[in-house]
C-alpha positions in Angstrom: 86.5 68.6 90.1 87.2 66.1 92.7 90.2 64.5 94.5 91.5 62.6 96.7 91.9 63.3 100.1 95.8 63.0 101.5 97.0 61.1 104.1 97.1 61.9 107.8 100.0 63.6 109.2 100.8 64.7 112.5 101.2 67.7 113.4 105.4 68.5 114.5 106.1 69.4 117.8 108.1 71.9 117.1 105.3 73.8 115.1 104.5 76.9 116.8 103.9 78.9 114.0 100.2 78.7 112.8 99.4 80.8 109.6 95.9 81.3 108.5 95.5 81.2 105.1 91.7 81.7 103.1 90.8 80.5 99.5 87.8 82.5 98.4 86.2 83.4 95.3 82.8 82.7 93.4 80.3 79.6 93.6 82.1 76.5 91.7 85.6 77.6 91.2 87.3 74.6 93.4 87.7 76.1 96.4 87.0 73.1 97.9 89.2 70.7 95.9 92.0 72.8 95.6 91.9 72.5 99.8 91.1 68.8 99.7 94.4 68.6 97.1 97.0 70.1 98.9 96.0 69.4 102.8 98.1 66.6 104.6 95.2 65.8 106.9 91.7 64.4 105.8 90.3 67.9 105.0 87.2 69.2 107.0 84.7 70.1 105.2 80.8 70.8 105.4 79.4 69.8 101.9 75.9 69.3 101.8 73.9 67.6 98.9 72.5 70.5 96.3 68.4 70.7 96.0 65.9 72.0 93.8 64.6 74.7 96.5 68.2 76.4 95.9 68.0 77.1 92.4 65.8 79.8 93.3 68.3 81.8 95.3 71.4 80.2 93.2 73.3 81.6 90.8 73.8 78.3 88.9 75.3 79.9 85.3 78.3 77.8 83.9 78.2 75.5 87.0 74.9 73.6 86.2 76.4 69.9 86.8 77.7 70.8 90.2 75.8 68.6 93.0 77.0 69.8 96.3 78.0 72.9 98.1 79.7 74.3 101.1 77.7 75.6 104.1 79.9 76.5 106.2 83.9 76.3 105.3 86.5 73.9 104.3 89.9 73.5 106.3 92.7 71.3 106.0 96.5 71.9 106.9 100.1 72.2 105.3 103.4 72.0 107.0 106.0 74.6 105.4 108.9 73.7 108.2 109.2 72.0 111.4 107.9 75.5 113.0 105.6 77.3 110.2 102.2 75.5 109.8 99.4 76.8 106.8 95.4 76.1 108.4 93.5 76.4 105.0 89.7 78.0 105.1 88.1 77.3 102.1 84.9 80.0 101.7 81.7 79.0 101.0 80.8 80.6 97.3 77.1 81.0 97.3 75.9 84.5 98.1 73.8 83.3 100.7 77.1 82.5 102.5 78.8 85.2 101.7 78.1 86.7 105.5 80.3 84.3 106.8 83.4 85.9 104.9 84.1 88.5 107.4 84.5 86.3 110.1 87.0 83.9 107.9 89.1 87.0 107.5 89.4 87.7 110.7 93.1 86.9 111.4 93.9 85.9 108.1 97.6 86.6 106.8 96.6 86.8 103.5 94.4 85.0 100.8 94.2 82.9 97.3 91.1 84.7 95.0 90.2 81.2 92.9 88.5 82.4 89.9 87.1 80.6 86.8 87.7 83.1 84.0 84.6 81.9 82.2 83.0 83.6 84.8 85.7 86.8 86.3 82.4 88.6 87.4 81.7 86.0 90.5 85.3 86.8 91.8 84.3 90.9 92.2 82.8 90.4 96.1 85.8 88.3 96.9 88.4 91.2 95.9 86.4 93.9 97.3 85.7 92.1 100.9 89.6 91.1 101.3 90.6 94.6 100.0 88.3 96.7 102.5 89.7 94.3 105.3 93.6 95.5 103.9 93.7 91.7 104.0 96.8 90.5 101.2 96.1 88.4 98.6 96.9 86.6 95.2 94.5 85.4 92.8 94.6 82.3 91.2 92.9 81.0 87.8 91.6 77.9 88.3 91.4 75.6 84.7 88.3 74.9 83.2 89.2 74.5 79.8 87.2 77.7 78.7 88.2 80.3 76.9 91.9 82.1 76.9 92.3 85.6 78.0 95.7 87.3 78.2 96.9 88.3 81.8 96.2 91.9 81.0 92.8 91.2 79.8 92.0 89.5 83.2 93.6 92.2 85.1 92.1 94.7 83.7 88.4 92.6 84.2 89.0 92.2 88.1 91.2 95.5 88.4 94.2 94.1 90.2 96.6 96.6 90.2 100.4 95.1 88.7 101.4 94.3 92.4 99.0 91.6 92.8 100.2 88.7 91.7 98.5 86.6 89.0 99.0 82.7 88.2 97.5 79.8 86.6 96.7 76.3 88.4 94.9 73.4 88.3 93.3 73.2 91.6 92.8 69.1 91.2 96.6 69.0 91.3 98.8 68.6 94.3 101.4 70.2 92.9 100.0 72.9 91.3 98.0 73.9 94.7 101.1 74.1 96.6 102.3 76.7 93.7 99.9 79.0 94.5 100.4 78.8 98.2 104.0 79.4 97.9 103.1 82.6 95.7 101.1 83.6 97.9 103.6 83.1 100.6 106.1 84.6 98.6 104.0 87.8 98.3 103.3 88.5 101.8 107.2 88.1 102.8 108.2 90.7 100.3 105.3 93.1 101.7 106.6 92.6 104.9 110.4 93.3 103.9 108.7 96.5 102.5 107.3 97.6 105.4 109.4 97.2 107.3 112.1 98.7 105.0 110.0 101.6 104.8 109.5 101.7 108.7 113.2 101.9 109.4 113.4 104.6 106.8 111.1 106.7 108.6 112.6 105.9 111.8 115.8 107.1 111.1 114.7 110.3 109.6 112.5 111.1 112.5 115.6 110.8 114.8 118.3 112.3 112.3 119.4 115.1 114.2 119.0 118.9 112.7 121.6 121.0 111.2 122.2 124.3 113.1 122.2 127.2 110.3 125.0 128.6 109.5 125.4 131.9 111.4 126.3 134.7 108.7 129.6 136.4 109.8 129.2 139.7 110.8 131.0 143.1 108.7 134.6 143.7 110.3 134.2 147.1 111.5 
C-alpha cells in the first residue's frame, strides 16, 4: 500500500501545542502509509529493504509480497489549529522491534491500533502494551479486501471493551486517515471531560460540610 508523500508545510507560529500521537499494530497493516497519507510534511521514516536472512525470525503469513520494513519509527505531522499540532510515530511491526514500543509510548496522549482483520491475532501485543501503560486508544481496521466480520465479532476477537472505539479506514486515503485521527481525538476529549467531571464530583463531596444530628428533645419533667 503506498502513497504519496504531501507537501511541506510550515509549522505556525502560534503552535505551542504539540500532541503525540502513536499508530501501532502488527507487521504489514499500513502503519506506515497511513502516516505518509495524512502528514503535511515529507514523512520521516526508516524503511529498510526486506532480505532473505529475515524470514527466519519473520512472521511473514498474509503479507508475503511486502518488500520493506520499518527499523526504527515513522513520524510526520498534522496541524489541528493555529495552536494544536499532531507529531505522528508510526511503530515498527516486527517482533523484533517490538522493544522499541515502550519508549514510543512514553508521553503519548493516546494511540490508533491499525489492524488487518485477516490477521486480528498480530494486533493482541499492541492492545496489551498500550493498555498496561493506561495509554488511550482507538483501533482502526485498515482495508485489505479480506474477509467481513461484524463489529461484534472483532470486538469480541481483540476484547475491546464497548468504550473503545471502533472504525473502518483505508489507510492509503487522506481523508480517511484524518477520520481516524479525529476519532481518536474525539475519544480522548470526552475521557478527559470525564475525569474531570468525576474529579469535581469528588471534590465537592469531600468538602460538603456535615450535618450535625439532630439532638433528641429531652421528657418535660
Amino acid at each position: 500500500m503506498d502513497s504519496a508523500t504531501s507537501d511541506r508545510a510550515a509549522l505556525q507560529a502560534t503552535a505551542d501545542n504539540g500532541l503525540k500521537i502513536v499508530v501501532v499494530g502488527g507487521f504489514g497493516v499500513g502503519k506506515t502509509t497511513m502516516v505518509r497519507s495524512v502528514s503535511e510534511i515529507r514523512p520521516l521514516n526508516t524503511e529498510e529493504t526486506m532480505t532473505r536472512a529475515g524470514e527466519a525470525v519473520d512472521h511473514l503469513d498474509g503479507v508475503q509480497s511486502k518488500t520493506s520494513t520499518t527499523v526504527a519509527f515513522d513520524f510526520g505531522r498534522i496541524t489541528l489549529d493555529a495552536r494544536s499540532v499532531l507529531y505522528l510515530f508510526g511503530a515498527p511491526g516486527q517482533e523484533r522491534f517490538w522493544f522499541l514500543w515502550d519508549r514510543l509510548f512514553s508521553g503519548t496522549l493516546g494511540a490508533v491500533v491499525l489492524v488487518d482483520t485477516r490477521r486480528l491475532a498480530d494486533s493482541w501485543y499492541a492492545i496489551d502494551r498500550l493498555e498496561h501503560h493506561g495509554t488511550p486508544f482507538i483501533v482502526a481496521c485498515n482495508d485489505f479486501g479480506g474477509p467481513l466480520h461484524t463489529e461484534q465479532q472483532i470486538r469480541e476477537a481483540l476484547a475491546l471493551s464497548d468504550d473503545v472505539p471502533l472504525v473502518e479506514c483505508d489507510a492509503r486515503d487522506r481523508s480517511s486517515s484524518k477520520y481516524v485521527l479525529i476519532t481518536l481525538v474525539e475519544h480522548l476529549y470526552a475521557l478527559s471531560r470525564r475525569t474531570v467531571s468525576s474529579t469535581v464530583s469528588s471534590s465537592a463531596a469531600a468538602t460538603r460540610p456535615e450535618t450535625a444530628p439532630e439532638k433528641t428533645p429531652e421528657p418535660t419533667p
